[in-house]
C-alpha positions as CSV (number, residue, x, y, z in Angstrom):
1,X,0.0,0.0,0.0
2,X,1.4,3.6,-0.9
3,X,1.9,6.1,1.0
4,X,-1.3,8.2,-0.5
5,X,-3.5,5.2,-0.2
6,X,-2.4,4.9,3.2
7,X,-3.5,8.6,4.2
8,X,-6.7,8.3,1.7
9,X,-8.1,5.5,3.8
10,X,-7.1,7.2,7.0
11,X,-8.9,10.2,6.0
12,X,-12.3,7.8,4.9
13,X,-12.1,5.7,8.2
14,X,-11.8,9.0,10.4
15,X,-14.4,10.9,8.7
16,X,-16.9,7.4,8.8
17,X,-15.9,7.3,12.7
18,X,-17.0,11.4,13.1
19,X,-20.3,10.8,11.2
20,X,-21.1,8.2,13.4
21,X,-20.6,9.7,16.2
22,X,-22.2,12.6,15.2
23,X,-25.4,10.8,14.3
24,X,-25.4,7.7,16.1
25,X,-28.1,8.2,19.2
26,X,-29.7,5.9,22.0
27,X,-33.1,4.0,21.9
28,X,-35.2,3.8,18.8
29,X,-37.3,6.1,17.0
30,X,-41.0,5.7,17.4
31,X,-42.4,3.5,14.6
32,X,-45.7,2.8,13.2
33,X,-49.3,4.7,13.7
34,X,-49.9,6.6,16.5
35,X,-52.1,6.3,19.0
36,X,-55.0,7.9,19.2
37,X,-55.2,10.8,21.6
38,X,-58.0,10.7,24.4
39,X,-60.1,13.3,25.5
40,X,-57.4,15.3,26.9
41,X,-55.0,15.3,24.3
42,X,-57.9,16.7,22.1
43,X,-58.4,19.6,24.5
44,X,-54.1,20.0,24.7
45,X,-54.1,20.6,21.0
46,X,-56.8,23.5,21.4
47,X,-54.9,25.1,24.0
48,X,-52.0,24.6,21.7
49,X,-54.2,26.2,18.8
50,X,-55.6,29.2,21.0
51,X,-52.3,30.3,22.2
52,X,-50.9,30.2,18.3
53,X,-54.0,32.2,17.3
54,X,-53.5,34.5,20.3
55,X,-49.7,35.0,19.2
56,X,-51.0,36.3,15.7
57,X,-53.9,37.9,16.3
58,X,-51.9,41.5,15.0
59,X,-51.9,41.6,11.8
60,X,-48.7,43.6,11.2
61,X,-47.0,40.9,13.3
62,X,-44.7,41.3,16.2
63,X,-41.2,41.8,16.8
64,X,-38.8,45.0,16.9
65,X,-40.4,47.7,14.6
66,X,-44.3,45.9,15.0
67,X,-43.8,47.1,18.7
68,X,-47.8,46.5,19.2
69,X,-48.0,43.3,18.1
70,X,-44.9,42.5,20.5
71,X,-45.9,43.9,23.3
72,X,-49.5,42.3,22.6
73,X,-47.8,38.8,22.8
74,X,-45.8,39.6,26.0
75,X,-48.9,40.7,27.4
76,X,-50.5,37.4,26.6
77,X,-47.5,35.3,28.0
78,X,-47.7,37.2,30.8
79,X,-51.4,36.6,31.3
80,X,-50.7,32.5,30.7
81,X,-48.3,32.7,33.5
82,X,-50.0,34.0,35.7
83,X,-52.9,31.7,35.3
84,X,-51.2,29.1,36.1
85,X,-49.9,30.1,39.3
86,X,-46.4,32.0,38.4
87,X,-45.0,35.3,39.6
88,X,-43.8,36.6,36.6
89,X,-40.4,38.6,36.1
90,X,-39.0,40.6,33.4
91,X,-35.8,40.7,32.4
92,X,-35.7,44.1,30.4
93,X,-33.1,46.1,28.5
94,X,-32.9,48.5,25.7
95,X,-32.0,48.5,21.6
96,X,-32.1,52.1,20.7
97,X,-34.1,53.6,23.3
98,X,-36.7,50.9,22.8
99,X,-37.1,48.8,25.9
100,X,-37.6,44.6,24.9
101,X,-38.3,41.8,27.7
102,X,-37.6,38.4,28.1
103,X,-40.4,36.8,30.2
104,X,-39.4,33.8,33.1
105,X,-41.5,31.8,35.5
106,X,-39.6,29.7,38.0
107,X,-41.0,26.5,39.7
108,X,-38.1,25.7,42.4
109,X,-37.0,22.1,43.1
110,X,-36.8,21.3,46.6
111,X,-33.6,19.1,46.9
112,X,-31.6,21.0,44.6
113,X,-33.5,24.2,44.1
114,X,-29.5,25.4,42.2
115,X,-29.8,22.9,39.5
116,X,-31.9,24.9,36.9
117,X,-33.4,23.2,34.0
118,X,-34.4,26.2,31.5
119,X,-37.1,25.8,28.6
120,X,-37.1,28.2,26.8
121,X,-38.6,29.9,22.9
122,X,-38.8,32.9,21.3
123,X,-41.9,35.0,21.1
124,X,-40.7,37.7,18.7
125,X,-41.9,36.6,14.8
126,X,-39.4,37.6,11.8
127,X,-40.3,40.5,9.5
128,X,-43.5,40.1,7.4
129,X,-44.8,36.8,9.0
130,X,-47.1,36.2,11.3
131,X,-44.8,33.5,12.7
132,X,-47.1,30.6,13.8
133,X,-45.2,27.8,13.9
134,X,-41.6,30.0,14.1
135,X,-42.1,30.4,17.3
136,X,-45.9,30.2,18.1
137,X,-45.8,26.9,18.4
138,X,-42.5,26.8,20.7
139,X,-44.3,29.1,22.9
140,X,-47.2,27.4,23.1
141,X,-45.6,24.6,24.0
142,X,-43.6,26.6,26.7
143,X,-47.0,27.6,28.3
144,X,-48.5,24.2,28.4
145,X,-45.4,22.6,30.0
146,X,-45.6,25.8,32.6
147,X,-48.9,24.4,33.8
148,X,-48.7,21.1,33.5
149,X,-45.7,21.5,35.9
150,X,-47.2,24.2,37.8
151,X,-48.3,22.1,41.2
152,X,-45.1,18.9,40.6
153,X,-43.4,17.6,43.4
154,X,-39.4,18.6,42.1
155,X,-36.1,17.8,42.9
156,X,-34.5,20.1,40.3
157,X,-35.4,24.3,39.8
158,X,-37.3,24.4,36.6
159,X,-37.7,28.3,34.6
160,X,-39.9,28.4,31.8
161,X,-38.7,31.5,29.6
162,X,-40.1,33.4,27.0
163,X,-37.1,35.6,24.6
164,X,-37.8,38.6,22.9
165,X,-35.3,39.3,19.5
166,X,-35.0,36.1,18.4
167,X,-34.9,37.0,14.9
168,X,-33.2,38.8,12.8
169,X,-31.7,41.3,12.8
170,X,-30.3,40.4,16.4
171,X,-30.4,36.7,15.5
172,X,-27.0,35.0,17.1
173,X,-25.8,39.0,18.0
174,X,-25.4,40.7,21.5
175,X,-29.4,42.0,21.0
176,X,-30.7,38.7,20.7
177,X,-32.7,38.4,23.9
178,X,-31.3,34.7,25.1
179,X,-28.1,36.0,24.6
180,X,-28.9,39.1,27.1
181,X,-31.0,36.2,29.5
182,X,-27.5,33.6,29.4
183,X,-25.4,36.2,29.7
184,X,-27.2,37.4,32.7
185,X,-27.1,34.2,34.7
186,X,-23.4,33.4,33.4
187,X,-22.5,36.9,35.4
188,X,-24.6,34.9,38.5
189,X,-22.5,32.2,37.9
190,X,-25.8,30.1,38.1
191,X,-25.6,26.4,37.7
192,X,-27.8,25.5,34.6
193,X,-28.0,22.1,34.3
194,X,-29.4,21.9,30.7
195,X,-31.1,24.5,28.5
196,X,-33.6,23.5,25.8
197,X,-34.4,25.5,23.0
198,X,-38.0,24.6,21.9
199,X,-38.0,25.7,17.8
200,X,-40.4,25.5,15.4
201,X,-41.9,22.1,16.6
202,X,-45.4,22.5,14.7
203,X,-45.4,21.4,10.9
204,X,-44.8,17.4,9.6
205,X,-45.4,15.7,6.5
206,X,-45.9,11.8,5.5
207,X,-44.9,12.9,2.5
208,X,-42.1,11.1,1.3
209,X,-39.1,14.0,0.3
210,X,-40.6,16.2,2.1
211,X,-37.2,16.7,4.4
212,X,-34.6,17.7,3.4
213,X,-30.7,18.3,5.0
214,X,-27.4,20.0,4.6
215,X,-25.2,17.7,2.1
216,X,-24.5,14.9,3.1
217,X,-26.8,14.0,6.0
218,X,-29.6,13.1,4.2
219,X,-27.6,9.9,3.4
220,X,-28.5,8.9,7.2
221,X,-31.8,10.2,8.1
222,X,-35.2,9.9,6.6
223,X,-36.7,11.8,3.9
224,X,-39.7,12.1,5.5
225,X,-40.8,14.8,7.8
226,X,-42.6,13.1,10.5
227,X,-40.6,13.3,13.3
228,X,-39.1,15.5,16.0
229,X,-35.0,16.5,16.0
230,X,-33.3,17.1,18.9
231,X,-29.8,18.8,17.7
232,X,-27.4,20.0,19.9
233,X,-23.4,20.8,19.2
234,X,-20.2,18.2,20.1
235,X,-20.4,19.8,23.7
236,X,-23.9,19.3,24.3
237,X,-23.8,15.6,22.3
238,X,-24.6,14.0,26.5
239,X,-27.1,16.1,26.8
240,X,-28.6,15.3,23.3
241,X,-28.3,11.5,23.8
242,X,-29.6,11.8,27.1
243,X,-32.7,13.8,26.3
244,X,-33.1,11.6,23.0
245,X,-33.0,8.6,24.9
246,X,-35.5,9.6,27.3
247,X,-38.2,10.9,25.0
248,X,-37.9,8.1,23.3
249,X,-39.0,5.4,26.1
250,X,-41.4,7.6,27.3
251,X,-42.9,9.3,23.9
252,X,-44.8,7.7,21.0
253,X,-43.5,9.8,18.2
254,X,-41.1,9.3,15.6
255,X,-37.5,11.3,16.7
256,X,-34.2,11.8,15.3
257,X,-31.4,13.5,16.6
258,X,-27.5,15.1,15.7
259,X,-25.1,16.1,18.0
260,X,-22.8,18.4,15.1
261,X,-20.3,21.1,14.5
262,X,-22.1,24.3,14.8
263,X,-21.2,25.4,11.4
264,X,-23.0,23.2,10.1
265,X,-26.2,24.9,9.0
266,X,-28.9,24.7,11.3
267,X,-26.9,23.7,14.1
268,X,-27.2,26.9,16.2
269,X,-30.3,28.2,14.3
270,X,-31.9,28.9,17.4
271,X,-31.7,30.3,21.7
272,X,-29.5,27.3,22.3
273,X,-26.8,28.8,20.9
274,X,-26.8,32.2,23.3
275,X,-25.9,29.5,26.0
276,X,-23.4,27.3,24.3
277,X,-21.8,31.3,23.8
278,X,-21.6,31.1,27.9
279,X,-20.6,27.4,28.5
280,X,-23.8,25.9,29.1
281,X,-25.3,22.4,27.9
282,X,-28.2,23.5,25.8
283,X,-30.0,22.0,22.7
284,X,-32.7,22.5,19.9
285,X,-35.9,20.8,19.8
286,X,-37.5,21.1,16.7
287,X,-39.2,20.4,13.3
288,X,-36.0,21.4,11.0
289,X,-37.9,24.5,10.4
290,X,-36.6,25.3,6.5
291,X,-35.6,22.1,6.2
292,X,-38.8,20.9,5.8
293,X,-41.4,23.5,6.6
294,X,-42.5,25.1,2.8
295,X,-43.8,28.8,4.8
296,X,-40.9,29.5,6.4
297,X,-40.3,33.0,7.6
298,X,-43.2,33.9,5.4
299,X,-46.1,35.7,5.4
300,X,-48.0,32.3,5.3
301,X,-46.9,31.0,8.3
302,X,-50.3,31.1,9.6
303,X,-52.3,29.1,12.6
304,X,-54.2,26.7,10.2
305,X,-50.6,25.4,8.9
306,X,-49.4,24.3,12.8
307,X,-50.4,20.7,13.1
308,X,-51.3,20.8,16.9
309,X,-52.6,17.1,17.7
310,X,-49.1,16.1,16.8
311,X,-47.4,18.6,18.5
312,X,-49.6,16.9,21.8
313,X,-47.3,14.0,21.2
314,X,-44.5,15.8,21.6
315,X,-44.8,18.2,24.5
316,X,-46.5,14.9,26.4
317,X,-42.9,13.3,25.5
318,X,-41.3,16.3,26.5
319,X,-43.1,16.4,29.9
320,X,-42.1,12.9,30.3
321,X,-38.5,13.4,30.2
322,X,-38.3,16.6,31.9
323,X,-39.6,15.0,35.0
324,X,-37.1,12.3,35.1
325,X,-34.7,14.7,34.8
326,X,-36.4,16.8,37.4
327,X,-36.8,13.8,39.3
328,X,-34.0,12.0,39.2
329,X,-31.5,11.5,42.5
């Protein structure tokens, strides 16, 4: 064998042994119909649909220069929060003059009330969308898990947060509101334990093509869009594995998930990323947004396109492995 040859299989065998780790994950993804929901996963996927409707009801949208439409959405994720129970506090600072607010609800553990899980989406919608399922459907799911964990027994400090600025054009700058919130707590030196991102998590297809992936990867995952993807950088791959292997004993949902470099694209396409930029374990949960969703950042990313029975499979999954986490000694 030459020299060349030598190095050329080198190079082949390294890059197989990166890809796998990259992709290889725990458990197995959810296979088959699903079941059908009961009476109360029926009434989940209309509170998913209110809150979605609520989000939008402005028709000029909301985010930085659709002030009213943002401020209408705070309002109402205020309101949420404190129907379930929650003091609410604002984390505010100022672009310009203008003054933005992240919005947190705590729900403290009792063992180790300094172990903070955070879950976390974006409320703000991008320029000339009405943002539905970017990030009405995060949200929604945010608000939901809020209650449902609202009278738990914990172990482990759970905040439920709600970031303004998401998009652009403060997306992955010092304006973005998650990277003002991880910033904050990094200065706090406060011990978050895990950080997901909940992104987009509202549109699938049984359509077969209907996902697609940066080059390459779609060599290794399905072509379908009918499942969940939790993503996460090489730091955050335990975290990712852990999470993935939890949700997928506990949920009955098809799931996928990538543990990558972060420039590859959609990697850090979302909050996560502000608290990877501060040390902490966070990851995506998500849809793949462009990747598979055809109204991305437009101005038909309306309620009636969020699928919300399936998104009741997902946020009961979620639930599920929250509280082992939550639970766990």
């Amino acid at each position: 064998m030459t020299r060349k040859m030598a190095l050329y299989l080198t190079l082949v065998v390294g890059l197989i042994v990166f890809f796998t780790y990259m992709i290889y994950m725990p458990g197995n993804s959810y296979k088959g119909a699903l079941p059908t929901l009961d009476d109360a996963g029926h009434e989940m996927a209309r509170r998913f649909e209110s809150h979605v409707t609520a989000l939008c009801s402005n028709p000029a949208g909301r985010n930085y220069i659709e002030k009213q439409g943002l401020a209408a959405a705070k309002k109402y994720i205020a309101g949420q929060f404190k129907s379930s129970g929650y003091q609410v506090e604002y984390q505010e600072y100022q672009i310009s003059g203008d003054t933005f607010a992240n919005i947190e609800v705590t729900h403290l553990g009792t063992t180790y009330p300094d172990e903070v899980i955070v879950i976390g989406a974006h409320y703000d919608a991008v320029i000339g969308a009405p943002g539905a399922n970017d990030n009405g459907s995060g949200v929604a799911a945010v608000l939901e898990l809020a209650d449902r964990f609202k009278g738990a027994e914990l172990l482990r400090s759970v905040r439920f947060v709600a970031f303004v600025n998401e998009e652009p054009p403060h997306f992955m700058r010092g304006s973005m509101g998650s990277y003002v919130y991880a910033k904050h707590v990094a200065s706090k030196k406060e011990n978050i334990i895990a950080m997901y991102s909940l992104e987009t998590i509202g549109y699938f297809s049984d359509e077969p093509g209907s996902q697609r992936y940066p080059l390459l990867f779609n060599l290794f995952y399905p072509r379908t869009g009918n499942f969940i993807a939790f993503v996460g950088n090489l730091k955050s791959r335990g975290l990712v594995t852990q999470s993935l292997r939890s949700f997928r004993a506990h949920a009955s949902f098809p799931s996928e998930g990538i543990a990558a470099p972060a420039i590859i694209p959609g990697i850090n396409w979302s909050d996560h990323w502000s608290f990877w930029k501060q040390g902490y374990p966070a990851i995506m949960i998500t849809d793949t947004a462009p990747f598979r969703y055809p109204y991305y950042h437009t101005s038909e990313d309306t309620p009636d396109k969020v699928d919300y029975e399936k998104m009741v499979y997902v946020v009961q999954g979620i639930e599920k492995m929250l509280k082992e986490f939550l639970l766990k000694e």
